[in-house]
LOGU-937418 format. One record per atom (N, C-alpha, C): x, y, z; residue number from 0; atom name; residue in one letter. Coordinates in steps of 0.02 Angstrom, whole numbers. Layout:
N
+--------+--------+--------+------+------+------+
|     c1 |     c2 |     c3 | resi | name | resn |
+--------+--------+--------+------+------+------+
|      X |      Y |      Z |  NUM |   CA |    a |
...
+--------+--------+--------+------+------+------+
END
This chain:
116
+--------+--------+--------+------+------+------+
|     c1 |     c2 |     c3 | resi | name | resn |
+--------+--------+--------+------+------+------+
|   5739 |   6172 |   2270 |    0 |    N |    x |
|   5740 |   6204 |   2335 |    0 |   CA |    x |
|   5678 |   6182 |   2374 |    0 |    C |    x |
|   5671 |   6208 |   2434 |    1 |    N |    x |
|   5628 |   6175 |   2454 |    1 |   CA |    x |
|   5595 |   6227 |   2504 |    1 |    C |    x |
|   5542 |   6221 |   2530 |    2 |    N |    x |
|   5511 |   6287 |   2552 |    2 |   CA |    x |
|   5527 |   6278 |   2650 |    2 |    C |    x |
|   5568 |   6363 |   2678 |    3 |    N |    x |
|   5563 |   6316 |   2743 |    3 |   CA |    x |
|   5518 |   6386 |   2788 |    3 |    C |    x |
|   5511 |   6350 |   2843 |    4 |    N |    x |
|   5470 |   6424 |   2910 |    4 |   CA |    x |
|   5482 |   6395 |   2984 |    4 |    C |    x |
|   5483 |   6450 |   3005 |    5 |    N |    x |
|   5484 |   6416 |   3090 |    5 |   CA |    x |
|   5441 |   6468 |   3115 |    5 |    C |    x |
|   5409 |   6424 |   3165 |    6 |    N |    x |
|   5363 |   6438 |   3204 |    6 |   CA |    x |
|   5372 |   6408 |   3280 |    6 |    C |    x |
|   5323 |   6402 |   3325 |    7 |    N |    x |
|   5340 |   6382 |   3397 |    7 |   CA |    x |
|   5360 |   6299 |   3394 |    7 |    C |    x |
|   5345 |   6248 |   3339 |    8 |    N |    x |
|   5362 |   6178 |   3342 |    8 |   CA |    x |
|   5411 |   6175 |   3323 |    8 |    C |    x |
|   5467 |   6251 |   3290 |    9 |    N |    x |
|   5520 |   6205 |   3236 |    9 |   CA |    x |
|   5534 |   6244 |   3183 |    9 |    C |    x |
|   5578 |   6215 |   3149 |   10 |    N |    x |
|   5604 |   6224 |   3077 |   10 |   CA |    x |
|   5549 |   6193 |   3054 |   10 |    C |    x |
|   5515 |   6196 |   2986 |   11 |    N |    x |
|   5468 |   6158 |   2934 |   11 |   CA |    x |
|   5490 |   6159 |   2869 |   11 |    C |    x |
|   5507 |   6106 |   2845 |   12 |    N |    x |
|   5550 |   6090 |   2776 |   12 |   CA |    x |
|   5479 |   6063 |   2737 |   12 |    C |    x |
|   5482 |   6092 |   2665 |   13 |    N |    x |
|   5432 |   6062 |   2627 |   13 |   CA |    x |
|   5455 |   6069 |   2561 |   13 |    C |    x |
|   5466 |   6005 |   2525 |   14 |    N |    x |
|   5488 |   5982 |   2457 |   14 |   CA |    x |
|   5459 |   6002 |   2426 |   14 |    C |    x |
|   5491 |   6010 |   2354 |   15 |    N |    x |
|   5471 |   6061 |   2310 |   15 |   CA |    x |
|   5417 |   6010 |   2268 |   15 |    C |    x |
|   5442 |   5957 |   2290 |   16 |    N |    x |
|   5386 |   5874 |   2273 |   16 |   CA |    x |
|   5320 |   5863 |   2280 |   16 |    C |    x |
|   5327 |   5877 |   2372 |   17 |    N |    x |
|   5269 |   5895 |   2417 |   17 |   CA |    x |
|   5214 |   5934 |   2380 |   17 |    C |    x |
|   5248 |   5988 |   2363 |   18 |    N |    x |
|   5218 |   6048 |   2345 |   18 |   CA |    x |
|   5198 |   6022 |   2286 |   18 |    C |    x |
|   5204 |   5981 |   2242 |   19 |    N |    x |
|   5193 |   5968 |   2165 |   19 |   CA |    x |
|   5141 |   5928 |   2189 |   19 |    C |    x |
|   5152 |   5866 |   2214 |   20 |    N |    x |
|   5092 |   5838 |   2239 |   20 |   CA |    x |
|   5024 |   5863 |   2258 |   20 |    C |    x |
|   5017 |   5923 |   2303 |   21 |    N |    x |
|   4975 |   5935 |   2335 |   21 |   CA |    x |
|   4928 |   5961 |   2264 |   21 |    C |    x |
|   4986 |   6030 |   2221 |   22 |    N |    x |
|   4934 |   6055 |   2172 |   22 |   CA |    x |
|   4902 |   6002 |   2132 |   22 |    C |    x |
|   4944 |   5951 |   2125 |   23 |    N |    x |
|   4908 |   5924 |   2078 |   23 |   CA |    x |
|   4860 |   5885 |   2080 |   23 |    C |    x |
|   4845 |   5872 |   2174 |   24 |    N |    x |
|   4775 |   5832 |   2174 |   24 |   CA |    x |
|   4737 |   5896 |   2193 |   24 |    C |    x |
|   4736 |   5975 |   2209 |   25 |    N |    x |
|   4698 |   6024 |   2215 |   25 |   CA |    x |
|   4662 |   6032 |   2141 |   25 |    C |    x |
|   4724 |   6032 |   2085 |   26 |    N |    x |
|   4688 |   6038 |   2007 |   26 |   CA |    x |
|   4640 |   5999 |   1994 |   26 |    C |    x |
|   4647 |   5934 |   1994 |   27 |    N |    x |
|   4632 |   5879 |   1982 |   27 |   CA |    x |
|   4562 |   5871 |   2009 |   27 |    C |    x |
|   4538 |   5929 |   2076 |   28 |    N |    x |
|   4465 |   5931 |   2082 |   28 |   CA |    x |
|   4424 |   5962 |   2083 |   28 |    C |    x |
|   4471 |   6021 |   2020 |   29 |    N |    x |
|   4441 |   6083 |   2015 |   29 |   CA |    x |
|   4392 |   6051 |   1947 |   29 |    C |    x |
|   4321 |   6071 |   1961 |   30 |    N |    x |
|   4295 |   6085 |   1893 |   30 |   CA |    x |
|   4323 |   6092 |   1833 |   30 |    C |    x |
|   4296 |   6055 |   1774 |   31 |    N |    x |
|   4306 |   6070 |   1708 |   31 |   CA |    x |
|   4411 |   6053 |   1692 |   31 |    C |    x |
|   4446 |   6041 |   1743 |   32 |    N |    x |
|   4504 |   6020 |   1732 |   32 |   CA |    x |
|   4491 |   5923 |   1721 |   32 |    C |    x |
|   4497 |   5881 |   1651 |   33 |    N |    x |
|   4514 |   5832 |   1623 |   33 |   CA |    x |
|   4568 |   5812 |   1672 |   33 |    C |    x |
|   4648 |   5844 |   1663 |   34 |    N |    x |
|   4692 |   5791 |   1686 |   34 |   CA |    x |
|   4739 |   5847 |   1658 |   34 |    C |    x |
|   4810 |   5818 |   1702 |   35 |    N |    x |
|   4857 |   5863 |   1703 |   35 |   CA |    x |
|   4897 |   5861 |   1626 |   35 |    C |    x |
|   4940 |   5885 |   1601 |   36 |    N |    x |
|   4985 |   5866 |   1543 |   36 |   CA |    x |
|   5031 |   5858 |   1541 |   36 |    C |    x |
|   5090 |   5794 |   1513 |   37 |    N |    x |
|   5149 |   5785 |   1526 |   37 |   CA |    x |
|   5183 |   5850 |   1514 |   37 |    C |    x |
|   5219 |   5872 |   1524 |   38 |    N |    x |
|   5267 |   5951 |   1528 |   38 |   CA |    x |
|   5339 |   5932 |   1491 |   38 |    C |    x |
|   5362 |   5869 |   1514 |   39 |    N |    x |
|   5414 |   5839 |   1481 |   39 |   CA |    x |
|   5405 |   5785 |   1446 |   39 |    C |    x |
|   5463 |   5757 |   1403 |   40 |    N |    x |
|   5456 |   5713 |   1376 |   40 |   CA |    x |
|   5469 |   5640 |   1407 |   40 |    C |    x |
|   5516 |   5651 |   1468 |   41 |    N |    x |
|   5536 |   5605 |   1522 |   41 |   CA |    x |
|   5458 |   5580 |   1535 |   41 |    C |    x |
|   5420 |   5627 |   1555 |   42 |    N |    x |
|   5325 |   5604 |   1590 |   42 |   CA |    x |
|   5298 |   5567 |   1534 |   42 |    C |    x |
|   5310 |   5562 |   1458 |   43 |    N |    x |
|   5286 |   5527 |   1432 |   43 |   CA |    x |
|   5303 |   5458 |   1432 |   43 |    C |    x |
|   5374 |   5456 |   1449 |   44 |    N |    x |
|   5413 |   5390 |   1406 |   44 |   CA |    x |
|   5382 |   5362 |   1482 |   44 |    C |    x |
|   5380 |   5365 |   1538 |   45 |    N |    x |
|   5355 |   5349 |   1607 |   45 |   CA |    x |
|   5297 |   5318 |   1590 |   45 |    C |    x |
|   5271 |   5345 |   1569 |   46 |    N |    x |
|   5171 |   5336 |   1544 |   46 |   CA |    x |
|   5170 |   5286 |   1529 |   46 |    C |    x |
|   5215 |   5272 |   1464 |   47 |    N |    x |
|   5219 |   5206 |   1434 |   47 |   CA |    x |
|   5222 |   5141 |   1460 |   47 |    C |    x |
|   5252 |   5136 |   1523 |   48 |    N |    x |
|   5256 |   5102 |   1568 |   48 |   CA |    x |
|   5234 |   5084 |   1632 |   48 |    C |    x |
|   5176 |   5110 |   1628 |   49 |    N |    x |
|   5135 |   5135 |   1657 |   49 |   CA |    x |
|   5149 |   5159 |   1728 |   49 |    C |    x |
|   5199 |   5203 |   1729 |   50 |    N |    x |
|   5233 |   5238 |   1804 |   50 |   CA |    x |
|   5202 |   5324 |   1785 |   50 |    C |    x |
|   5159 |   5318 |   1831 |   51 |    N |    x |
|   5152 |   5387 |   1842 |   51 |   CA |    x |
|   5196 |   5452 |   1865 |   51 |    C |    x |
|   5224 |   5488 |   1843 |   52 |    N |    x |
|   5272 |   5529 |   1869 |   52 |   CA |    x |
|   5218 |   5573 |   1938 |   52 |    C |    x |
|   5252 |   5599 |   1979 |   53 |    N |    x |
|   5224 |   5619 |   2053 |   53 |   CA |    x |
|   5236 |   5705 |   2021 |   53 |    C |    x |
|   5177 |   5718 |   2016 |   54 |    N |    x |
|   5172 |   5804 |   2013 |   54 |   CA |    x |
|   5175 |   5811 |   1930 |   54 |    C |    x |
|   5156 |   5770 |   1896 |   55 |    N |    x |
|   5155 |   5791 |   1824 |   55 |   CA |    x |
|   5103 |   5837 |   1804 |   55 |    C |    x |
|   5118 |   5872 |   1757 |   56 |    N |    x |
|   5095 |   5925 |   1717 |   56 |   CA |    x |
|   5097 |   5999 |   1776 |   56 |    C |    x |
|   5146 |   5975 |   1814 |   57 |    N |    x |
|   5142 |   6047 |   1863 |   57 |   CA |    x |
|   5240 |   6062 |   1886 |   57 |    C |    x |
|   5246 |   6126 |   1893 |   58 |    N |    x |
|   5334 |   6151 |   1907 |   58 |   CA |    x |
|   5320 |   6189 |   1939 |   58 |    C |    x |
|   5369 |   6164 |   1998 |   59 |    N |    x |
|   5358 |   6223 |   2068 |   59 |   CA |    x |
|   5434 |   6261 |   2074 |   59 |    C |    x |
|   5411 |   6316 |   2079 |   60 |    N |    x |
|   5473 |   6355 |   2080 |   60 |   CA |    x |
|   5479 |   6402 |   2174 |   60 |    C |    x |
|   5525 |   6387 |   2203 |   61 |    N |    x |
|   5524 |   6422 |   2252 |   61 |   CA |    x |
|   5598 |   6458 |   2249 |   61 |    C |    x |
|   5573 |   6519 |   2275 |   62 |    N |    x |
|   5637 |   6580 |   2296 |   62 |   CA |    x |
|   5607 |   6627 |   2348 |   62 |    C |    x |
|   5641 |   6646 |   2401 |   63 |    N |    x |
|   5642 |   6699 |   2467 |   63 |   CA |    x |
|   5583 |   6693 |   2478 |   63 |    C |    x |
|   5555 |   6624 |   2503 |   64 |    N |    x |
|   5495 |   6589 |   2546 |   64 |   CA |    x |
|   5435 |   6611 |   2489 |   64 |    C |    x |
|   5441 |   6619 |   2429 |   65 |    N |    x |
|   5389 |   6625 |   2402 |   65 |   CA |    x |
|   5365 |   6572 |   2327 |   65 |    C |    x |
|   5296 |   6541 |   2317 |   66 |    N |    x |
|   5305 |   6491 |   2268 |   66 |   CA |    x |
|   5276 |   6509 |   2218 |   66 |    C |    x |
|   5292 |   6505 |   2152 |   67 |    N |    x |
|   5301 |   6508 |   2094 |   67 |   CA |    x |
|   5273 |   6439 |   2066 |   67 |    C |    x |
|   5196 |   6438 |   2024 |   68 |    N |    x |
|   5152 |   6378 |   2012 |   68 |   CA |    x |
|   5163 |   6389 |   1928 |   68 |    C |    x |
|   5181 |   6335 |   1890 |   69 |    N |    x |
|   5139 |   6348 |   1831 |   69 |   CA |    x |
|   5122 |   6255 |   1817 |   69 |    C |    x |
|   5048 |   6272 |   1794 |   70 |    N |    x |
|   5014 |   6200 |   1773 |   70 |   CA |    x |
|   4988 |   6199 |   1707 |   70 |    C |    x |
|   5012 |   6117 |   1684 |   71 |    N |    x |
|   4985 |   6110 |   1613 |   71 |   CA |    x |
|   4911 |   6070 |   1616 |   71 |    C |    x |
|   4877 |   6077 |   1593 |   72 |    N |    x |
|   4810 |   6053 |   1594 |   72 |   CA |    x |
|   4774 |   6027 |   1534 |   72 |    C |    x |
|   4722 |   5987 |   1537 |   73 |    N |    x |
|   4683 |   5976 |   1487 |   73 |   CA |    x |
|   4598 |   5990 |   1513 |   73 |    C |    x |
|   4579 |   6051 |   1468 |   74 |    N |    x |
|   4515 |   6052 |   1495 |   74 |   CA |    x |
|   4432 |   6001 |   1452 |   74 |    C |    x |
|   4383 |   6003 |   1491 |   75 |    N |    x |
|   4343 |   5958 |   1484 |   75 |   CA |    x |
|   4310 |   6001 |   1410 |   75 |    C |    x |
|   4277 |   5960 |   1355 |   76 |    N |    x |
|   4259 |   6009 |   1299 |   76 |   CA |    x |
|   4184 |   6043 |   1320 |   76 |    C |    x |
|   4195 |   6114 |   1298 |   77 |    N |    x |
|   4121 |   6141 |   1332 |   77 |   CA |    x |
|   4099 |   6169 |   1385 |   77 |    C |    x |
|   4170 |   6188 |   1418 |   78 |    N |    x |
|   4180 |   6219 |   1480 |   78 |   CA |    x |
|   4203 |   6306 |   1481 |   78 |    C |    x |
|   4189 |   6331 |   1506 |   79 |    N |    x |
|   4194 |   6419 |   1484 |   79 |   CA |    x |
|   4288 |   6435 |   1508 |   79 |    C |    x |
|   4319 |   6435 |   1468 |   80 |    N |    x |
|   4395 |   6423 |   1483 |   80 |   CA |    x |
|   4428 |   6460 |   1537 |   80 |    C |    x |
|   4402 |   6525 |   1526 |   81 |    N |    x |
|   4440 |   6577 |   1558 |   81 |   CA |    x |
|   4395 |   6565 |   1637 |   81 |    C |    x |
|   4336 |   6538 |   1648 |   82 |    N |    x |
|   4307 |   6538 |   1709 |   82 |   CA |    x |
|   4342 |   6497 |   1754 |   82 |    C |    x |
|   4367 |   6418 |   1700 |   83 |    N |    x |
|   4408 |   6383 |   1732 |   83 |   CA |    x |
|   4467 |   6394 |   1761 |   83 |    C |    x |
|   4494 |   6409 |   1717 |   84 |    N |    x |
|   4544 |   6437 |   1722 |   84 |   CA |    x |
|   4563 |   6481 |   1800 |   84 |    C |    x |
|   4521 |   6544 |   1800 |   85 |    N |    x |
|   4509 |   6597 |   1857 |   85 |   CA |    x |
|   4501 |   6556 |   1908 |   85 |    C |    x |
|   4441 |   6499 |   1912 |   86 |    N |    x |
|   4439 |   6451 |   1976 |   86 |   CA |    x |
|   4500 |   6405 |   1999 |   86 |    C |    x |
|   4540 |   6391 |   1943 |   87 |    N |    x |
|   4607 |   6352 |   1980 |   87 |   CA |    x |
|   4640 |   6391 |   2010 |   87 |    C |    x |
|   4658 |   6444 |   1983 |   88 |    N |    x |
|   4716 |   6484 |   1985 |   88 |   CA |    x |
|   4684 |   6507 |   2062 |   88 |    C |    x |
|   4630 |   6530 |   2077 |   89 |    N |    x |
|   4615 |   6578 |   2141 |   89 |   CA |    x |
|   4615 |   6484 |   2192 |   89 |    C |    x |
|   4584 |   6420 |   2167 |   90 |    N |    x |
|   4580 |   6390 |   2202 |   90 |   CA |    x |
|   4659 |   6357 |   2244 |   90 |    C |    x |
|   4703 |   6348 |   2193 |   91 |    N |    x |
|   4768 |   6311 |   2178 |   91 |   CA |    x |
|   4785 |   6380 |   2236 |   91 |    C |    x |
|   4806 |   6445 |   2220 |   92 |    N |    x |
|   4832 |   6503 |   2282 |   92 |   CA |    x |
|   4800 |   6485 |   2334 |   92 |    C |    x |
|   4754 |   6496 |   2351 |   93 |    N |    x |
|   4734 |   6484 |   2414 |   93 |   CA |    x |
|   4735 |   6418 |   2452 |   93 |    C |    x |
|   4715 |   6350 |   2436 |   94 |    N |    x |
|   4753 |   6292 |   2439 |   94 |   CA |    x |
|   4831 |   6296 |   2461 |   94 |    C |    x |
|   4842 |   6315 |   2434 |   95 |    N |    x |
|   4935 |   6314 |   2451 |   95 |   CA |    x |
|   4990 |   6362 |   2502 |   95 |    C |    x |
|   4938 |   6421 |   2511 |   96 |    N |    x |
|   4934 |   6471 |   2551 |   96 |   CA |    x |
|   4922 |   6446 |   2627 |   96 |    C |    x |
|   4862 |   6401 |   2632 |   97 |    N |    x |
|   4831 |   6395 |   2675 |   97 |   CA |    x |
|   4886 |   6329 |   2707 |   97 |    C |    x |
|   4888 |   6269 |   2651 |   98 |    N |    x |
|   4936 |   6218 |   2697 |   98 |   CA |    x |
|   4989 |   6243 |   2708 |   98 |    C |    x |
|   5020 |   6280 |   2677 |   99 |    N |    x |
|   5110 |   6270 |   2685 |   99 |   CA |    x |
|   5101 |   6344 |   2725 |   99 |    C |    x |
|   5075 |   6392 |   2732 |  100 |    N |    x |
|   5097 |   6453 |   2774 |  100 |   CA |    x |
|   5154 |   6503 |   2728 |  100 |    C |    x |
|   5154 |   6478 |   2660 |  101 |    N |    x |
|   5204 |   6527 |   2633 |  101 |   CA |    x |
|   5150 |   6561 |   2563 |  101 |    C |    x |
|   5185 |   6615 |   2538 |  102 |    N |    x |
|   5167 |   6666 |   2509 |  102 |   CA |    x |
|   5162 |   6621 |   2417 |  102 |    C |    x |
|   5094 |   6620 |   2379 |  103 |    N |    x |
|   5097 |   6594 |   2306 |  103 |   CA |    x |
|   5114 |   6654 |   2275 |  103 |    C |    x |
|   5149 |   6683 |   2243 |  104 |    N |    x |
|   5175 |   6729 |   2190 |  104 |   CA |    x |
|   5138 |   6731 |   2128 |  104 |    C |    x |
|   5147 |   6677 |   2101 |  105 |    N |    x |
|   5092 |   6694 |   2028 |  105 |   CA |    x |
|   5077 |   6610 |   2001 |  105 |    C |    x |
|   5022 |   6600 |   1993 |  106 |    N |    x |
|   4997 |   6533 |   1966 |  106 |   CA |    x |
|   4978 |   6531 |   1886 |  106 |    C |    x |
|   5025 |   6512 |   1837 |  107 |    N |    x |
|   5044 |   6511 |   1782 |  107 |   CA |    x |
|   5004 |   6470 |   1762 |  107 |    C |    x |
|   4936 |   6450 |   1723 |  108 |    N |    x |
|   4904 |   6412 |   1704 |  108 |   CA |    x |
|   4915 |   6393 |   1607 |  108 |    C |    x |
|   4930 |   6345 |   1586 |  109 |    N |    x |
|   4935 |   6331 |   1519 |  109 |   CA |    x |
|   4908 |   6269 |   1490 |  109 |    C |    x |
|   4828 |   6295 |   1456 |  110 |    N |    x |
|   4798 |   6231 |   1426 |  110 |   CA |    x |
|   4816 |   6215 |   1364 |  110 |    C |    x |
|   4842 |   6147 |   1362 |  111 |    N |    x |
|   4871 |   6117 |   1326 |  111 |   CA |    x |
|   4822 |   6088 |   1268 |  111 |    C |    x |
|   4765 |   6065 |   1285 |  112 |    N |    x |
|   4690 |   6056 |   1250 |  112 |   CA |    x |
|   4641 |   6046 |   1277 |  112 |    C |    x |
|   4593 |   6014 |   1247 |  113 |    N |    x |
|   4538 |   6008 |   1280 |  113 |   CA |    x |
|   4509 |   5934 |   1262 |  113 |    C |    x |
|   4462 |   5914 |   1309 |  114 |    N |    x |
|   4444 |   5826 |   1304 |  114 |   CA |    x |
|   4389 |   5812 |   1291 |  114 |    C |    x |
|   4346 |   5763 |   1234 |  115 |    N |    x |
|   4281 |   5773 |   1235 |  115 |   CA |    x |
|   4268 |   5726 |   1312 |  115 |    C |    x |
+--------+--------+--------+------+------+------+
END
């Protein structure tokens, strides 16, 4: 699905893609976040070949204009988890709040490991 709003310019259509993209370069400069984690097994066999899948280690879920985040992560070793953690999650909502004009519901964070 895809997220939409109107305002005085228009209808505004935004891919559920879009939206994968954006979190995942917002994660990506949050403190103590390493790198995202393949989620599927499709993102791996990609890897191999060296094609990056667009929005990996992140699933955007949208329903009745509201988005639904959960991200897989790898954190850096030696980093206080749950601080990190708290900083994506409040950074990733508000980020996404702010570009798209629609409502984040709950930001599902799941570290997968950690990196020396």
């Amino acid at each position: 699905m895809a997220l939409t709003t109107t305002n005085g310019y228009g209808n505004i259509n935004i891919s559920d893609e879009a939206v994968a993209v954006m979190v995942s370069r917002i994660t990506l400069d949050c403190y103590g976040v390493v790198e995202l984690a393949s989620r599927r097994l499709s993102d791996s066999i990609m890897a191999l070949f060296n094609k990056v899948p667009k929005g990996k280690g992140v699933k955007i879920i949208t329903m009745d204009n509201r988005i639904f985040v959960e991200l897989y992560v790898i954190l850096k070793d030696g980093v206080n988890r749950d601080a990190v953690t708290e900083s994506l999650r409040s950074s990733v909502e508000y980020n996404v709040e702010h570009m798209t004009g629609m409502r984040v519901k709950s930001v599902d964070i799941h570290v997968v490991g950690v990196k020396l």
